[in-house]
N, C-alpha and C positions, 0 to 999 in steps of 0.2 A: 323328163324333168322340166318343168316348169318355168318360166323364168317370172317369178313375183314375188316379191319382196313378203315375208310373213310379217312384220312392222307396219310398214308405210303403205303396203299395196301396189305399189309400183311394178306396173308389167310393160311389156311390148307396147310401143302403140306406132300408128299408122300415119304419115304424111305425104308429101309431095317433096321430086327436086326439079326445083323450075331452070330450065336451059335458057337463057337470053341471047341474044349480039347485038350488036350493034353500039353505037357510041351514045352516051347520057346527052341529052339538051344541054345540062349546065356547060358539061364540054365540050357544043359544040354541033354535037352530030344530031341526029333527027327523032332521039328517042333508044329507048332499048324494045327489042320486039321478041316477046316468047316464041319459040322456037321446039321446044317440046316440054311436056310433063311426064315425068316416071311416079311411078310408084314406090316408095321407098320406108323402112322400119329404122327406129327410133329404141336400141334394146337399153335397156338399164343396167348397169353395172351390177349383178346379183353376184354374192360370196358365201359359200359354203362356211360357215364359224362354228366352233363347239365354245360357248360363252359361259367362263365360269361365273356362279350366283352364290355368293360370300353368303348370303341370308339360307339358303336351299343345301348349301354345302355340299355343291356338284356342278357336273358340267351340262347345258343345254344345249343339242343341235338345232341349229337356226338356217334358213338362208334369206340372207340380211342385203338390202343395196347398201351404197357407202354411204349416204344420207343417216340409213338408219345402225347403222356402225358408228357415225360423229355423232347421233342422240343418244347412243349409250354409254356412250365417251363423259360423255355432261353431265345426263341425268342418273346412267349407274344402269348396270341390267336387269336388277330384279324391277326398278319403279317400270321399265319400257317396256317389260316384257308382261309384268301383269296388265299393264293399261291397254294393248296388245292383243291380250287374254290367251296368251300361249301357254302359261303358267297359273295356277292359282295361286292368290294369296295367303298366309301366313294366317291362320288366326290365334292369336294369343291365350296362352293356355292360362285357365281356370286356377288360383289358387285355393290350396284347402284351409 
């Protein structure tokens, strides 16, 4: 399982954690001096939701970061999930 957001696209990504010592100039001492770099991951908060769609009149399984959990909070899940394009749109039926 994957960890990327089907919404936002948000996955894994890859940094640095810089080790220093020493004391700051402002405080004083002679500077700070790197001392080692690691390699280190950055994961996104992904959540497994079944997201009911009022319009669709059912439930959609999603996995969603919380980001894109607070944009369907606002905008409502059928607008963020067609835009998304995890869903198709609604098209309005033909009167006779």
């Amino acid at each position: 399982m994957s960890r990327v957001c089907q919404v936002t696209g948000r996955r894994t990504r890859v940094g640095n954690q810089i080790t220093r010592r020493g004391l700051a100039k402002p405080k004083g001492g002679i500077g700070l001096k790197t001392t080692g770099v690691t390699k280190r991951k950055f994961k996104p908060n992904i959540q497994s939701k079944r997201v009911w769609v009022p319009e669709l009149n059912r439930f959609v399984r999603v996995k969603l970061s919380t980001k894109a959990l607070k944009m369907i909070s606002v905008k409502g899940p059928y607008r963020v999930l067609v835009d998304a394009g995890l869903i198709k749109p609604i098209r309005p039926r033909k009167s006779a």
